[in-house]
VEXNUNU-368704 format. One record per residue (C-alpha): residue number from 1; residue in one letter; x, z, y. Coordinates in Angstrom, 2 decimals, always signed. Example, Ala and Ser with C-alpha at 12.3 -4.5 7.8 and 13.67 -1.06 7.14 Angstrom:
atom num->1; residu->A; x->+12.30; z->+7.80; y->-4.50
atom num->2; residu->S; x->+13.67; z->+7.14; y->-1.06
END
This chain:
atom num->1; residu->X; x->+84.17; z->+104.72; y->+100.88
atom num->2; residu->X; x->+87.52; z->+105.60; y->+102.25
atom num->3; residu->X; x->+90.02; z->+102.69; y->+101.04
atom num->4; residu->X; x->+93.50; z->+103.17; y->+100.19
atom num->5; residu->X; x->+96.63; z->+101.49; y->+102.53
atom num->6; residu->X; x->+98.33; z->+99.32; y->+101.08
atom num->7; residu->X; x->+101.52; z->+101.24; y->+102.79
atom num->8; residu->X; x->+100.26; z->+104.62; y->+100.70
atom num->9; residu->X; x->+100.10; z->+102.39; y->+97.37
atom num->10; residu->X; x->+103.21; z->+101.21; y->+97.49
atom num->11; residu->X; x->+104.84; z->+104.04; y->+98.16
atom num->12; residu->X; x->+102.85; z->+106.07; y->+95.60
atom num->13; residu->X; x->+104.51; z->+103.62; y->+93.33
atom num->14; residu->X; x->+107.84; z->+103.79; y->+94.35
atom num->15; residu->X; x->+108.03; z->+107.19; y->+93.79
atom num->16; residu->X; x->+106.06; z->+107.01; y->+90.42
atom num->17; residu->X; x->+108.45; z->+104.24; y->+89.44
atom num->18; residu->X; x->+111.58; z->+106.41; y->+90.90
atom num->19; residu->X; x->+111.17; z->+109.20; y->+89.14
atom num->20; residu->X; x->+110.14; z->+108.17; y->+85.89
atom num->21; residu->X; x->+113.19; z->+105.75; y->+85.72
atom num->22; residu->X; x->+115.05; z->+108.37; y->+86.68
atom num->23; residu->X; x->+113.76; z->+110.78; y->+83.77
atom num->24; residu->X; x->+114.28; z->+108.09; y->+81.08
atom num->25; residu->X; x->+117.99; z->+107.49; y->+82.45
atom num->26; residu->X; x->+118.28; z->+111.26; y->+82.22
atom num->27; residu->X; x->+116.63; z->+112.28; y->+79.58
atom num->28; residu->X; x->+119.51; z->+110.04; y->+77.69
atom num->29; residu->X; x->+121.90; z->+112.90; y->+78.32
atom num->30; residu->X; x->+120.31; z->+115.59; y->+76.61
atom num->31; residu->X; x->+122.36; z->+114.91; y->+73.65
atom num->32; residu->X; x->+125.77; z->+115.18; y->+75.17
atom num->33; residu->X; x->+125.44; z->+119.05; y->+76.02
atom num->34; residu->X; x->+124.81; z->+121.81; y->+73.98
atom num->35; residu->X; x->+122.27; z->+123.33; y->+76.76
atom num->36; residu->X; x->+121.71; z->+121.28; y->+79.96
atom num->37; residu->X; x->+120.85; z->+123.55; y->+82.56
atom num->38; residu->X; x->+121.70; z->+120.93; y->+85.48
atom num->39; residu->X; x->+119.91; z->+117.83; y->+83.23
atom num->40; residu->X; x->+117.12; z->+120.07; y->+83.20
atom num->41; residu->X; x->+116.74; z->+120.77; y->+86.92
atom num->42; residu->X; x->+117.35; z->+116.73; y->+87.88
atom num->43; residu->X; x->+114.14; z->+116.36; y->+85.07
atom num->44; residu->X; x->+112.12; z->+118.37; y->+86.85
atom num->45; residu->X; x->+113.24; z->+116.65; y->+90.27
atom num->46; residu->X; x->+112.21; z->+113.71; y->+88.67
atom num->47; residu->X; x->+108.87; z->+114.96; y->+87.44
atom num->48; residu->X; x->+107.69; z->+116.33; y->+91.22
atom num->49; residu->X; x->+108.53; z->+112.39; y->+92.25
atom num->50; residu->X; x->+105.96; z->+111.47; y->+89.40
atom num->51; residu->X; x->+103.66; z->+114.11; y->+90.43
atom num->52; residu->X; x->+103.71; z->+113.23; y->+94.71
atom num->53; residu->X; x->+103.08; z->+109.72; y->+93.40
atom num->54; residu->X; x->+100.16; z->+109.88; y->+91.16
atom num->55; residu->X; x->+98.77; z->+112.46; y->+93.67
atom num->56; residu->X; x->+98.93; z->+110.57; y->+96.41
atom num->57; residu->X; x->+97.26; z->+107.16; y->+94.92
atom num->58; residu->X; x->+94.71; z->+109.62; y->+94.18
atom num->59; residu->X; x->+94.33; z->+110.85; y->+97.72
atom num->60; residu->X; x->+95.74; z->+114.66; y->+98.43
atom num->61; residu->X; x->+97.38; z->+115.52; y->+101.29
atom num->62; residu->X; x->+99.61; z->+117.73; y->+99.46
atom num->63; residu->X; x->+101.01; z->+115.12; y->+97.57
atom num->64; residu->X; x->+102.37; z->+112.69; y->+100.70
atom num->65; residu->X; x->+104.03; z->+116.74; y->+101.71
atom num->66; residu->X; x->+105.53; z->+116.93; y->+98.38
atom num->67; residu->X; x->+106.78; z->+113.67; y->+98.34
atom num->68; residu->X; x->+108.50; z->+113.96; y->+101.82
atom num->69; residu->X; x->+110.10; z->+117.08; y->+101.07
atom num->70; residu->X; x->+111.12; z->+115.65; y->+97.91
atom num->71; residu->X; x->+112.86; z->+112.77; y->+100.11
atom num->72; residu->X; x->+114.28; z->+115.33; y->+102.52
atom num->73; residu->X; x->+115.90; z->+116.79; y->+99.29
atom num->74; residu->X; x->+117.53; z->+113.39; y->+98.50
atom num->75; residu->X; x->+118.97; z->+113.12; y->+102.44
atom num->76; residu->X; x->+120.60; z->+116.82; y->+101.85
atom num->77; residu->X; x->+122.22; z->+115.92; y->+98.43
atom num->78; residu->X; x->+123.28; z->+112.57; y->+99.74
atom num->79; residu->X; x->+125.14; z->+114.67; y->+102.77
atom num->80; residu->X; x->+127.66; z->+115.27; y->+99.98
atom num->81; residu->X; x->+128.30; z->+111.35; y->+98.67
atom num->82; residu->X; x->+128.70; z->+108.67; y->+100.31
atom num->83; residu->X; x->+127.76; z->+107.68; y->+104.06
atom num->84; residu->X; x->+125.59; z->+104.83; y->+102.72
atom num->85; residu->X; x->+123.58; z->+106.98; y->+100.15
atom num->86; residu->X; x->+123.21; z->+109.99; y->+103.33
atom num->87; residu->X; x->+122.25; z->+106.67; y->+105.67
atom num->88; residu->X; x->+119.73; z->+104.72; y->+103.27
atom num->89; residu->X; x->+117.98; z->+107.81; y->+102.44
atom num->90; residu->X; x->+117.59; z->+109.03; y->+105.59
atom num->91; residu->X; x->+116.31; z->+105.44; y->+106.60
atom num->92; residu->X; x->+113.76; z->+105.86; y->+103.33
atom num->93; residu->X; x->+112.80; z->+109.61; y->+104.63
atom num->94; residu->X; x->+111.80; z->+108.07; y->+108.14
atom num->95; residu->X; x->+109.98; z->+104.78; y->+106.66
atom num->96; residu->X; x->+107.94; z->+106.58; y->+104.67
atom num->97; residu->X; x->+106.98; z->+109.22; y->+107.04
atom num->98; residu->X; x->+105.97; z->+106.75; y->+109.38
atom num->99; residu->X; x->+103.82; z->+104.87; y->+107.16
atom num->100; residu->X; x->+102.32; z->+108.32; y->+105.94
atom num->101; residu->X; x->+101.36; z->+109.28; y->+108.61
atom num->102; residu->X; x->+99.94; z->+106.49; y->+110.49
atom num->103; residu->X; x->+96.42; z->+106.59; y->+111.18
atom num->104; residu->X; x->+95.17; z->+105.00; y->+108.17
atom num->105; residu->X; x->+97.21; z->+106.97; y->+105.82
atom num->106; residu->X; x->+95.87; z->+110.41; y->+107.99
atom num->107; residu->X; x->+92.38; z->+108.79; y->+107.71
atom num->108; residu->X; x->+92.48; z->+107.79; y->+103.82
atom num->109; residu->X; x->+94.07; z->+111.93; y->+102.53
atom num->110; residu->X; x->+91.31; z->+112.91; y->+105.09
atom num->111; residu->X; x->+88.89; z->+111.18; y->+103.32
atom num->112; residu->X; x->+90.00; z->+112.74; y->+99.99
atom num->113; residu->X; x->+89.94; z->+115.68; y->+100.72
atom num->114; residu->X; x->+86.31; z->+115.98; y->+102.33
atom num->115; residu->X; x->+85.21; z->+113.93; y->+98.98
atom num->116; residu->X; x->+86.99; z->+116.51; y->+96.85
atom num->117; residu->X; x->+85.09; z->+119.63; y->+98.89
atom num->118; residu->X; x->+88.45; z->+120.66; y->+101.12
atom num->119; residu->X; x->+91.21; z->+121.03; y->+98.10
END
């Protein structure tokens, strides 16, 4: 049996915990505009965070893809606030490739996927 990292966990969680706080904050808006077009793409945002995160406790390489372009996203959109926000994400982007892609990580979506018959 192929055990998870404990560096994959937590970051599964994060972004599990990320986007669905960011969905509840969000989906507090939907009254203040007759048709939200933009509240409706940050919702989905927020759902592919939820998605790479239960995905990726459950072992699919995919999902640790998904969730690093979804990070990438962040570092573009931060490009157009503030220097912090471009250099924390870009800080997050390059912690959690790292620890994705370490060894054990590669080893443990590996693992999955030869369990789950190549998905």
């Amino acid at each position: 049996m192929n055990t998870r990292p404990v560096s994959v966990t937590i970051i599964g969680l994060v972004f599990i915990a990320a986007g669905a706080i960011g969905l509840i904050y969000h989906l507090t808006e939907f009254r203040a505009q007759p048709f939200p077009y933009d509240l409706l793409w940050i919702s989905f945002v927020r759902l592919i965070a939820i998605i790479s995160g239960v995905y990726m406790l459950r072992g699919h390489n995919w999902a640790r893809w998904l969730a690093l372009g979804w990070i990438a996203f962040h570092v573009i959109l931060s490009a157009f606030h503030s220097v912090f926000e471009l250099a924390l994400h870009g800080v997050l982007l390059a912690a959690f490739a790292y620890l994705l892609f370490r060894v054990p990580a590669t080893r443990y979506f590996r693992g999955a996927e030869a369990r789950a018959g190549g998905l």
